[in-house]
C-alpha positions in Angstrom: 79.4 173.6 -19.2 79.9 173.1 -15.4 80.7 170.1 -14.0 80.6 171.3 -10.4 77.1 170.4 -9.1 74.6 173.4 -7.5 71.6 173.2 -6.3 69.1 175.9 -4.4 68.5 175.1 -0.5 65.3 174.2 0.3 63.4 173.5 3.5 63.7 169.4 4.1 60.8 168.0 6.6 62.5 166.1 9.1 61.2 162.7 8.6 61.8 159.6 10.3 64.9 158.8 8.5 66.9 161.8 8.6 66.0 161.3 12.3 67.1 158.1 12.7 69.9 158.3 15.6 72.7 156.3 14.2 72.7 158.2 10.8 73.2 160.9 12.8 75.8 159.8 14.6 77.5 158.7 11.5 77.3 162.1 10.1 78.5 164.3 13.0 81.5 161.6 13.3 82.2 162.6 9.3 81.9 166.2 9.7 85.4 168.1 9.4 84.7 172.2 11.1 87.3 173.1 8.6 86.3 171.5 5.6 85.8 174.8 3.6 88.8 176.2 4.8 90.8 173.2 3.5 93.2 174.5 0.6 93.2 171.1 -1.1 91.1 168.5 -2.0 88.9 167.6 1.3 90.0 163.7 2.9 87.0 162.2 4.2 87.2 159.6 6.5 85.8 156.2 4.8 83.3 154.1 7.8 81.6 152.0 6.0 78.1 151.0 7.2 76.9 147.7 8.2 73.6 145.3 8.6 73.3 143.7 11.1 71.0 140.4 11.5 69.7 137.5 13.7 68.4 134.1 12.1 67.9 131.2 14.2 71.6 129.7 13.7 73.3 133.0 12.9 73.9 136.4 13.1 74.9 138.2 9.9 76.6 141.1 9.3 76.7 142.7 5.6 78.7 146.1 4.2 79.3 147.3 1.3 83.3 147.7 1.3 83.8 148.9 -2.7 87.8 149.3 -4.0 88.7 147.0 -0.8 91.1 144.5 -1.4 91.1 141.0 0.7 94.6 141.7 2.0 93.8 145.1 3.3 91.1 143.9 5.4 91.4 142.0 8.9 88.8 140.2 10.7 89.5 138.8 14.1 87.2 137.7 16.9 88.7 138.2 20.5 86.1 136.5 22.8 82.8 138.5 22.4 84.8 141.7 20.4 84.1 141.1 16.2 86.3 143.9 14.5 86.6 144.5 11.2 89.2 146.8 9.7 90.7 147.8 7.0 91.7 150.9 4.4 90.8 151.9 1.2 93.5 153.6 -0.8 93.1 157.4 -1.9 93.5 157.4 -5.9 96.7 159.6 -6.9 97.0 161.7 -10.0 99.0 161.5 -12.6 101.1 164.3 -14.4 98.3 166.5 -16.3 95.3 165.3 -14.3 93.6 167.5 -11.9 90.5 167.3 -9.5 87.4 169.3 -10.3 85.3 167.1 -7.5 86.5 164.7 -4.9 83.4 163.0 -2.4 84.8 159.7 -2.7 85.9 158.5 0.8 89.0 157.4 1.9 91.6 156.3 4.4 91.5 153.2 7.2 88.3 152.0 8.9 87.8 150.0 12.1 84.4 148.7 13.5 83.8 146.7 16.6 81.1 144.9 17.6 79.9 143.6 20.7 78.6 140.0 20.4 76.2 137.7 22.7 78.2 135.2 24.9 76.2 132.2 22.5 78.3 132.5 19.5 80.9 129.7 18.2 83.9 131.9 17.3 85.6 129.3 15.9 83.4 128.9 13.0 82.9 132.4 11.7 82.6 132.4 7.8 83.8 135.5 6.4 82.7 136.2 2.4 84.0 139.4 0.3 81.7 139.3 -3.0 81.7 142.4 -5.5 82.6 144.6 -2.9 79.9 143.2 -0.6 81.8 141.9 2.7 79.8 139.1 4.7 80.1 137.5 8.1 78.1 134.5 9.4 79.0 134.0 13.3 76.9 130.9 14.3 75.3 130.1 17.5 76.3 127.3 19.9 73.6 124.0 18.9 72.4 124.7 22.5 71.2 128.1 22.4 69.1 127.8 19.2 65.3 127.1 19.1 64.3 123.8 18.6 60.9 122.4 18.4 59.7 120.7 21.1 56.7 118.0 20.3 53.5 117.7 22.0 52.3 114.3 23.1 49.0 113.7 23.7 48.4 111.9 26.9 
């Protein structure tokens, strides 16, 4: 019995998500040129992914950071500049254990984002949940939609 996973290459159609320009990206960042020339167990860089979204009083962002403790994670907001970073700790072996497959990623993380001038910094709500990390950065009062009533004349 084999543990080690094969599989026979086939031809994949490119769709519209293995198209998609940031997973691309994303990938080509993570490739290594000498991963199978590596001796050891390869170390691929963790970068978690995020979600971005807009609501009427908010934007949200969402990532799944497994294995990540609350104390190695920072958050800061420097005028419009959100970064998130942290590190997530490669597991180490103990006498008598050995690796037969490692594609777990590893190592420190930072991502920065770019945020409109409309946001209230000061109230950022940050929200790690079973390994779920979320941000709400509200908008100023004065920059969200409000309804405006029609009077009949």
């Amino acid at each position: 019995m084999s543990i080690l996973r094969t599989r026979t290459p086939q031809a994949v159609p490119a769709t519209a998500s293995t198209l998609e320009p940031f997973r691309l990206m994303r990938d080509f960042l993570r490739w290594d040129p000498l991963w199978d020339y590596d001796s050891g167990s390869p170390s691929m860089a963790f970068m978690p992914s995020f979600d971005v979204k807009e609501t009427p009083d908010a934007y949200q962002f969402k990532a799944d950071l497994p294995g990540i403790l609350e104390a190695e994670m920072e958050i800061s907001l420097e005028g419009t500049r959100l970064t998130v970073a942290g590190k997530r700790e490669e597991e180490t072996l103990k006498d008598g254990e050995r690796v037969h497959l490692a594609e777990r990623s590893h190592g420190q993380f930072s991502r920065t984002f770019t945020l409109p001038e409309d946001v209230e910094g000061e109230k950022v709500v940050a929200e790690l949940r079973n390994g779920v990390l979320t941000l709400m950065v509200p908008k100023r009062p004065e920059v969200r939609p409000r309804k405006i009533n029609v009077s009949l004349g």
